[in-house]
N, CA, C and O atoms as a Tinker XYZ file with bonds, in Angstrom:
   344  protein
     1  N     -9.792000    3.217000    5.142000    73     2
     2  CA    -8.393000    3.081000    5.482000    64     1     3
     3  C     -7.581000    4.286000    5.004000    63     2     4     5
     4  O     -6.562000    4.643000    5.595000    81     3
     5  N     -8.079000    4.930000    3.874000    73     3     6
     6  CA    -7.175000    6.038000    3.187000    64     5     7
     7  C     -7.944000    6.843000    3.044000    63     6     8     9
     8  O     -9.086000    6.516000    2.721000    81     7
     9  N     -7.530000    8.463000    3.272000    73     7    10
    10  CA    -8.212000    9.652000    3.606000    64     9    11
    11  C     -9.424000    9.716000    1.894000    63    10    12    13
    12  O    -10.599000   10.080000    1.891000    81    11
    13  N     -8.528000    9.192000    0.550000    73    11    14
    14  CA    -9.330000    9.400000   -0.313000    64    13    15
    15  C    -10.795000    8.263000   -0.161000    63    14    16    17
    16  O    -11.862000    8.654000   -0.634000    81    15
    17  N    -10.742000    7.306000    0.311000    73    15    18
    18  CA   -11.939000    6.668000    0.411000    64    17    19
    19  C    -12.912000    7.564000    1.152000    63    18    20    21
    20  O    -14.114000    7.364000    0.979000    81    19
    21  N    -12.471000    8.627000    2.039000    73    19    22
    22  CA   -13.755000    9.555000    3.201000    64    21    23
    23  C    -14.009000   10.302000    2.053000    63    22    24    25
    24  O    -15.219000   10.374000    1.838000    81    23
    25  N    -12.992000   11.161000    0.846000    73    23    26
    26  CA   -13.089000   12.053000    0.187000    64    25    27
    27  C    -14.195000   11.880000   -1.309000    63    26    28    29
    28  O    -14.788000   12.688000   -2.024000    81    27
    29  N    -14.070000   10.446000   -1.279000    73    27    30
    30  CA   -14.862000    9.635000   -3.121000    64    29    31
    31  C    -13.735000   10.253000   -3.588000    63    30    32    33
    32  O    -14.057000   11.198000   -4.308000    81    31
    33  N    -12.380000   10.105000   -3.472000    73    31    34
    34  CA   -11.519000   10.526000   -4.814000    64    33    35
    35  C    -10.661000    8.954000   -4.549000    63    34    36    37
    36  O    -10.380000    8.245000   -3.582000    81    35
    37  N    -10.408000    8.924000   -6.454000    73    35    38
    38  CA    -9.828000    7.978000   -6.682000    64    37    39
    39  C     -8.658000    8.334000   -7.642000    63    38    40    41
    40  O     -8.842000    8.786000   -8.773000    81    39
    41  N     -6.981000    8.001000   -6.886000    73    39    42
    42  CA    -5.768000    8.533000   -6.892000    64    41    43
    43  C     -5.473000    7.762000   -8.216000    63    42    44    45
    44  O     -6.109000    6.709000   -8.192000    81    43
    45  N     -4.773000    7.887000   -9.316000    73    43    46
    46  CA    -4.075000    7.363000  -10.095000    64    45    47
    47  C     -3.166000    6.441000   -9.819000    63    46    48    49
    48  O     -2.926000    5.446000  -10.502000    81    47
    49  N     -2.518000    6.841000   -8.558000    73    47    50
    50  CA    -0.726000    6.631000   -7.959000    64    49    51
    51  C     -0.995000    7.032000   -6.215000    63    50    52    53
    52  O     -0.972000    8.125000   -5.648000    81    51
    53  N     -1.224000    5.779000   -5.740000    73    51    54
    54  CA    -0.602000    6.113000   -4.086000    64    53    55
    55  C      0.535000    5.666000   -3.891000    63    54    56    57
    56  O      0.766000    4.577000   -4.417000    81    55
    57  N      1.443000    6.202000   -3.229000    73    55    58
    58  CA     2.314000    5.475000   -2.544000    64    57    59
    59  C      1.779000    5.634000   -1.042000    63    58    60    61
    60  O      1.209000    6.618000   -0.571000    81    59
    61  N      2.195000    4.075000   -0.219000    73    59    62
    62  CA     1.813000    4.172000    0.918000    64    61    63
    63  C      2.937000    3.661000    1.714000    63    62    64    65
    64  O      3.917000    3.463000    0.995000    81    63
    65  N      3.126000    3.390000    2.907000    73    63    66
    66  CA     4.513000    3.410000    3.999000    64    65    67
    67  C      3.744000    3.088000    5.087000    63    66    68    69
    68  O      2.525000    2.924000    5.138000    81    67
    69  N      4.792000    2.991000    6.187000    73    67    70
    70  CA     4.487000    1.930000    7.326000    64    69    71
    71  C      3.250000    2.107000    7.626000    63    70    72    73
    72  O      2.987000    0.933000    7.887000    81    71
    73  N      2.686000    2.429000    7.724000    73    71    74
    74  CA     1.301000    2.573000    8.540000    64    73    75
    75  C      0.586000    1.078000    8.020000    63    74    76    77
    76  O     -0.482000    0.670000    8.476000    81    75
    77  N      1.243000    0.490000    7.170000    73    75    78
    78  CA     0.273000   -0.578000    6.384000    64    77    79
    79  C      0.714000   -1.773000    7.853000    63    78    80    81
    80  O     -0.005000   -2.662000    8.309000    81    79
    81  N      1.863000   -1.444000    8.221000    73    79    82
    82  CA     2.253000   -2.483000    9.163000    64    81    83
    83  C      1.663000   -2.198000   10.838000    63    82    84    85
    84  O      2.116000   -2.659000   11.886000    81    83
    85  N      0.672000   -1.409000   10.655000    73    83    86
    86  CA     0.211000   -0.694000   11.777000    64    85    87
    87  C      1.136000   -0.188000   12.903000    63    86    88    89
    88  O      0.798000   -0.115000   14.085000    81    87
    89  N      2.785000    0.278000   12.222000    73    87    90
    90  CA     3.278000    1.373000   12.555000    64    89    91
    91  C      4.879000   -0.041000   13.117000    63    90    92    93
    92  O      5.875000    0.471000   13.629000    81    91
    93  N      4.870000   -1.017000   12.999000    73    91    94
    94  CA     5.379000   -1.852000   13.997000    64    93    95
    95  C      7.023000   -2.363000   12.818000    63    94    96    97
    96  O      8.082000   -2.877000   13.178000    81    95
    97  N      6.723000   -2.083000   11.898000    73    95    98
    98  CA     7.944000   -2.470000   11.034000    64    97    99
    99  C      7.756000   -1.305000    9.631000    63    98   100   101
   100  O      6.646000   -1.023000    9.179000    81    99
   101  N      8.613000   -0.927000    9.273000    73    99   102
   102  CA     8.804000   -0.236000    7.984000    64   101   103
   103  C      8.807000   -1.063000    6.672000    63   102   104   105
   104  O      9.508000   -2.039000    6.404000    81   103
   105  N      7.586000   -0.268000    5.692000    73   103   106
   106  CA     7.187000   -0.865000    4.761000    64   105   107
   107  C      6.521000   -0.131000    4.176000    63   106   108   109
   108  O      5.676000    0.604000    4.686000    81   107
   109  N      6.845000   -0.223000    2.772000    73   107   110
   110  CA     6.148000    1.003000    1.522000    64   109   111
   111  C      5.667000   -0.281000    0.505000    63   110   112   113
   112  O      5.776000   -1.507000    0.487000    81   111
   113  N      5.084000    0.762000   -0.302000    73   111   114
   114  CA     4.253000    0.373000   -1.086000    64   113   115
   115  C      3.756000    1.405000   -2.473000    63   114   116   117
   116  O      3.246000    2.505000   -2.261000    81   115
   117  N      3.901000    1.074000   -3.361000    73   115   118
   118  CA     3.203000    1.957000   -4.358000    64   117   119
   119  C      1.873000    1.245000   -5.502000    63   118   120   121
   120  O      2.099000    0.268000   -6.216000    81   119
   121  N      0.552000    1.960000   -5.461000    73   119   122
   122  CA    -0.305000    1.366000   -6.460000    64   121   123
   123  C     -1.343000    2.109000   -7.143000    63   122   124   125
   124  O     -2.260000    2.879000   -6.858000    81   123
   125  N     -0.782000    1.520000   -8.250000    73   123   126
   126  CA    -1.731000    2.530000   -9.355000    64   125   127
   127  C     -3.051000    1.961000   -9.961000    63   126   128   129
   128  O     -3.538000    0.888000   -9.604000    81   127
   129  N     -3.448000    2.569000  -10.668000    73   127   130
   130  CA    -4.933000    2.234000  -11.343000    64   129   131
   131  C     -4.588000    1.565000  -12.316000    63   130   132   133
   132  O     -3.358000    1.509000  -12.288000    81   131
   133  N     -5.164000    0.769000  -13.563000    73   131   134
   134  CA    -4.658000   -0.229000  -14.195000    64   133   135
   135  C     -4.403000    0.444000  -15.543000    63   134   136   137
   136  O     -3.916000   -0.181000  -16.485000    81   135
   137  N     -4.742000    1.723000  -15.614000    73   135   138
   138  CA    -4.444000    2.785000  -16.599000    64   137   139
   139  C     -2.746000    2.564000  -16.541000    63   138   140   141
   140  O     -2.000000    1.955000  -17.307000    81   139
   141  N     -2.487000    3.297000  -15.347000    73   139   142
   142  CA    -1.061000    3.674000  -14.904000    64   141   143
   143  C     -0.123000    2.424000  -15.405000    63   142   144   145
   144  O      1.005000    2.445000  -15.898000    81   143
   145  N     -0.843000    1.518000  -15.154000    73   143   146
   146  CA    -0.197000    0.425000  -14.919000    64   145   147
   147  C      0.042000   -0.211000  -16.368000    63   146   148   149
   148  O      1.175000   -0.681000  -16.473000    81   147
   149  N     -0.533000   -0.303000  -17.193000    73   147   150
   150  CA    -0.729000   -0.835000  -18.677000    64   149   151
   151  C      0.405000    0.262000  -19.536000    63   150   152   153
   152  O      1.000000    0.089000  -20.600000    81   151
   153  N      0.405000    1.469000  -18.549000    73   151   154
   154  CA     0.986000    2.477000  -19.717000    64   153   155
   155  C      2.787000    1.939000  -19.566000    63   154   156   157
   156  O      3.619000    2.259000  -20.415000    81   155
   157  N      3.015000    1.359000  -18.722000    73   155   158
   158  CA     4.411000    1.000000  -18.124000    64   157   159
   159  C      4.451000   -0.676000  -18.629000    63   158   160   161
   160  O      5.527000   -1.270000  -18.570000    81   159
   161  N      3.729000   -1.088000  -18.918000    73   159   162
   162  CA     3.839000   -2.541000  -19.233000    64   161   163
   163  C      5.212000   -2.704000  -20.342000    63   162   164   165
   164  O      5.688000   -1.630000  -20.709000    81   163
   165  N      5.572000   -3.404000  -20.643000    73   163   166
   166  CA     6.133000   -3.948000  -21.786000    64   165   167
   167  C      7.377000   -3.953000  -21.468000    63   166   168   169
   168  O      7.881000   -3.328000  -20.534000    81   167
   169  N      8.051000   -4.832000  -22.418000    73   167   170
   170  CA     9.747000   -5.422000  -22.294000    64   169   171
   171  C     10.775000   -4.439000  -21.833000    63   170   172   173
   172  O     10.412000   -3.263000  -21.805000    81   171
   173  N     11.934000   -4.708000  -21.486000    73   171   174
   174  CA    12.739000   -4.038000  -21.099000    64   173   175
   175  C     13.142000   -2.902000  -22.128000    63   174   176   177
   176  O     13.023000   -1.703000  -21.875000    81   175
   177  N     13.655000   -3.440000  -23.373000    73   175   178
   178  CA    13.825000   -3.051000  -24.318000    64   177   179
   179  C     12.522000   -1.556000  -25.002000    63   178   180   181
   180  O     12.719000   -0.864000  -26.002000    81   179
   181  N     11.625000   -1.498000  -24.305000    73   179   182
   182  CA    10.747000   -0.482000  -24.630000    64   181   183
   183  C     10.973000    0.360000  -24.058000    63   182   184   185
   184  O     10.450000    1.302000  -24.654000    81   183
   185  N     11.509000    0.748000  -23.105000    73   183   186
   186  CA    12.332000    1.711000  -22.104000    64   185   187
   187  C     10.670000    2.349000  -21.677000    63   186   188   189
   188  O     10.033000    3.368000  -21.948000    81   187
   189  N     10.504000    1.468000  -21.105000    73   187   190
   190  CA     8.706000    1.696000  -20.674000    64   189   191
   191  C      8.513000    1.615000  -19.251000    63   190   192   193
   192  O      7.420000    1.801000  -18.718000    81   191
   193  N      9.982000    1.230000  -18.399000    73   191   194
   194  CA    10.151000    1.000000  -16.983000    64   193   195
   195  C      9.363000    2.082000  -16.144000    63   194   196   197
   196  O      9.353000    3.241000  -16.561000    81   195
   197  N      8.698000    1.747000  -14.969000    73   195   198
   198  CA     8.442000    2.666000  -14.066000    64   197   199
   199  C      9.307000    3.010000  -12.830000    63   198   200   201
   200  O      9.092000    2.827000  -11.632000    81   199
   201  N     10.324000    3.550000  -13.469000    73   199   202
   202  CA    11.770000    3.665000  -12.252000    64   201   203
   203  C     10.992000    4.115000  -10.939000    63   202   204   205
   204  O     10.164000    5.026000  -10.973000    81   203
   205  N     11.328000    3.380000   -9.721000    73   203   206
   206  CA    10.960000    3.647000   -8.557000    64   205   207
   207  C     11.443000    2.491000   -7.834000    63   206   208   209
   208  O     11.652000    1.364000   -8.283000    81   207
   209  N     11.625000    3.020000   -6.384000    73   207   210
   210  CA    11.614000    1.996000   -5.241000    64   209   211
   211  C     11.736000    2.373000   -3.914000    63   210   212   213
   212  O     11.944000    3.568000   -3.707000    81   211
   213  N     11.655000    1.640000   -2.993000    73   211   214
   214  CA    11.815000    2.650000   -1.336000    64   213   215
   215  C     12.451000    1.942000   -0.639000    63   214   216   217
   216  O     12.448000    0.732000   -0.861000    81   215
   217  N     12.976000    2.329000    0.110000    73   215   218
   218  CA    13.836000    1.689000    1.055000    64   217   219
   219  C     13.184000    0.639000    1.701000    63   218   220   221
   220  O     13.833000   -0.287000    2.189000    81   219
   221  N     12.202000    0.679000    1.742000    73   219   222
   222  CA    11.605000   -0.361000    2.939000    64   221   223
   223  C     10.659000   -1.015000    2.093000    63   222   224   225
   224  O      9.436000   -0.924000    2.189000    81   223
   225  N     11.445000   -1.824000    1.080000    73   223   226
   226  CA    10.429000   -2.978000    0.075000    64   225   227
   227  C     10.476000   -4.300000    0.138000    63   226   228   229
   228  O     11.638000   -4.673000   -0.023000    81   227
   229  N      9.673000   -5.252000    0.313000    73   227   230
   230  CA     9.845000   -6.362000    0.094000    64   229   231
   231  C     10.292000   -7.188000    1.044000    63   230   232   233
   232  O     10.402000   -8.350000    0.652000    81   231
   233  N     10.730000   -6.900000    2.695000    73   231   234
   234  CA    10.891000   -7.426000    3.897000    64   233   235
   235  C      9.649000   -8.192000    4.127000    63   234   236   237
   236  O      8.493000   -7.774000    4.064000    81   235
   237  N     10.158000   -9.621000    4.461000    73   235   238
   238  CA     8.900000  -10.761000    4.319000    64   237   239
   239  C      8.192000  -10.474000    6.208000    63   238   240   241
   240  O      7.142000  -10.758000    6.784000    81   239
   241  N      9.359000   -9.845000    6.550000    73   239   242
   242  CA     8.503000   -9.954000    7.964000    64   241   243
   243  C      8.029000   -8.654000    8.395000    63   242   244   245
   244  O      7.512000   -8.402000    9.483000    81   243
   245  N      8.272000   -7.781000    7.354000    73   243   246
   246  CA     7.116000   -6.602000    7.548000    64   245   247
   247  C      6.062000   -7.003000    6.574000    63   246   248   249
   248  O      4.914000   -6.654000    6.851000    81   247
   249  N      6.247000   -7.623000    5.569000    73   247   250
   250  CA     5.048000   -7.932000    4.936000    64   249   251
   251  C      4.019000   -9.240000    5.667000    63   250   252   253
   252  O      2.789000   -9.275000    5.616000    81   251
   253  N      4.616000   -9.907000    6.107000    73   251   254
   254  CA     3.509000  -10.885000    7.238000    64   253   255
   255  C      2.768000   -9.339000    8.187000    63   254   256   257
   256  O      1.568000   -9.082000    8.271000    81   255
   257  N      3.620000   -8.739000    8.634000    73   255   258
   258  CA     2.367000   -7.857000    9.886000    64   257   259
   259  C      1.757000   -7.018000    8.907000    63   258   260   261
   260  O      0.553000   -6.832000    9.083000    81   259
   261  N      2.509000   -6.224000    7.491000    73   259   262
   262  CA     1.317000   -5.893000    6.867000    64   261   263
   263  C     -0.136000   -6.677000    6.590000    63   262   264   265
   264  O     -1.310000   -6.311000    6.544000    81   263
   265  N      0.415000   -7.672000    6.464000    73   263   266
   266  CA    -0.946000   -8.811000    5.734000    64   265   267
   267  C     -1.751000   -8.769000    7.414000    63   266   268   269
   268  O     -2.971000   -8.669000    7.535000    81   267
   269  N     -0.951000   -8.851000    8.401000    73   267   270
   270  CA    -1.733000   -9.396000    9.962000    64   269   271
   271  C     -2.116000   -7.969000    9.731000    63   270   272   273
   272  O     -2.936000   -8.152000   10.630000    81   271
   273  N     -2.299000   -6.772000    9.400000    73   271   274
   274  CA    -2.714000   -5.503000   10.253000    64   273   275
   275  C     -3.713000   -5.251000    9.288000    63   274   276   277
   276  O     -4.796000   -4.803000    9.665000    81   275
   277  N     -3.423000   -5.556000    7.673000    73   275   278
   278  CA    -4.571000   -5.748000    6.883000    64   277   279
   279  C     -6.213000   -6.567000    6.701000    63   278   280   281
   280  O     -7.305000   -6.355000    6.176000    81   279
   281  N     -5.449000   -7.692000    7.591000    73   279   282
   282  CA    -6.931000   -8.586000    7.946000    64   281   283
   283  C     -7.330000   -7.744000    9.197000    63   282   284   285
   284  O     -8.536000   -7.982000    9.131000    81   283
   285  N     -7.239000   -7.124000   10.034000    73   283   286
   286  CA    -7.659000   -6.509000   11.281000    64   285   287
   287  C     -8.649000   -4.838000   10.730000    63   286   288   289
   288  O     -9.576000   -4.242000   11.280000    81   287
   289  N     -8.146000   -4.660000    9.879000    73   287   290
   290  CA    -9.260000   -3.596000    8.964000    64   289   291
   291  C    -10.337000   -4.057000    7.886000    63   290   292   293
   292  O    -11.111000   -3.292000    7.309000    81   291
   293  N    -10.248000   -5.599000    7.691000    73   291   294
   294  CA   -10.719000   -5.574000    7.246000    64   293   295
   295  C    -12.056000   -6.507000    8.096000    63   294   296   297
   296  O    -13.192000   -6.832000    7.750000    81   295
   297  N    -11.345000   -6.688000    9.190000    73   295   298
   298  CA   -12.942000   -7.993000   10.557000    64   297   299
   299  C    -13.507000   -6.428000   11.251000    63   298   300   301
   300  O    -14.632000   -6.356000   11.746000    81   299
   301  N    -12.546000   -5.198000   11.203000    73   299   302
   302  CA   -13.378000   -4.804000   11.961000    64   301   303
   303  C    -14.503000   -3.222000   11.323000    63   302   304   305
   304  O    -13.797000   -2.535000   10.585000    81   303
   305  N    -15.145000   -2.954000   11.389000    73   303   306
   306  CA   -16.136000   -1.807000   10.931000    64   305   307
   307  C    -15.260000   -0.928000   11.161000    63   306   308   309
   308  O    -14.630000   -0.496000   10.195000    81   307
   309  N    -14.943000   -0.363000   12.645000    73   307   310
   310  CA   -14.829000    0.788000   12.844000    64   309   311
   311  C    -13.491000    0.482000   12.760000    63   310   312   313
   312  O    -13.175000   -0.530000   13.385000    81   311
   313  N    -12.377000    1.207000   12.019000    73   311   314
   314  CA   -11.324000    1.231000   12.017000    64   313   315
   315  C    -10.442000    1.972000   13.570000    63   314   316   317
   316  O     -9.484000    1.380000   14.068000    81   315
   317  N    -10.830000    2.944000   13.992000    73   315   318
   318  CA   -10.882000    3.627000   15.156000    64   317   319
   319  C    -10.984000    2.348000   16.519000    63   318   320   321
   320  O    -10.332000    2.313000   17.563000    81   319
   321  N    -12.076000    1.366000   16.006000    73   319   322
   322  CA   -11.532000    0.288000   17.379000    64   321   323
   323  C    -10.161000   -0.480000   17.521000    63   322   324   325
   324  O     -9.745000   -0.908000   18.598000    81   323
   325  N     -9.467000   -0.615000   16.244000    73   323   326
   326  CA    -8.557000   -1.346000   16.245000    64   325   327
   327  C     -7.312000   -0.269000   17.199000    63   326   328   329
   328  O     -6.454000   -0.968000   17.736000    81   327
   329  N     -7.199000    0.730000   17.361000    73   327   330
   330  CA    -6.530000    1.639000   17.859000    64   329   331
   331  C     -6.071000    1.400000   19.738000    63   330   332   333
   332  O     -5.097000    1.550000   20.475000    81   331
   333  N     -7.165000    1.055000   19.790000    73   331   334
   334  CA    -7.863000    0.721000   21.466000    64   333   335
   335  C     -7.324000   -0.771000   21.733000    63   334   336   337
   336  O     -6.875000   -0.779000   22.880000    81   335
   337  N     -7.220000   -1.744000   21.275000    73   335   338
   338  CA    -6.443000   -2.835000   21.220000    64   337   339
   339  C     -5.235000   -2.939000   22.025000    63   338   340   341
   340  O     -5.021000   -3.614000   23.032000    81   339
   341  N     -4.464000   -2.110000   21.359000    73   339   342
   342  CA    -2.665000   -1.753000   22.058000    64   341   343
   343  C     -2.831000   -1.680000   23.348000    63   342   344
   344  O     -1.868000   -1.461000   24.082000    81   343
């Protein structure tokens, strides 16, 4: 699904964007390794926040076609067939 899976590299920090919705609604996304993620943990008060956000977060009905465009990479092998569909 992501150019680093063809490459064997494994990103610390992706951010990813519509394409998760197979192009049909706007929607981001950011995810880190559990390194990244542990280093940002803790109370407010630790000023440990990972300031970020995108415009296009958290829309339940781009996140339903993300989830619908996510099961469709994941029934089919060739990612390239799902293309041919449309």
């Amino acid at each position: 699904m992501f150019a680093c899976e063809h490459e064997d590299i494994e990103p610390d920090i992706m951010a990813i964007g519509k394409g998760i919705t197979g192009g049909y609604l706007p929607l981001a996304a950011t995810v880190a390794t559990e390194e990244i993620y542990q280093a940002f943990l803790g109370p407010a008060e630790a000023g440990r926040t990972f300031y970020h956000g995108h415009t296009y977060t958290g829309n339940p009905l781009a996140c339903v076609a993300a989830i619908a465009s996510l099961d469709l990479f994941e029934q089919e092998s060739d990612p390239g067939s799902i293309a041919s569909r449309k």
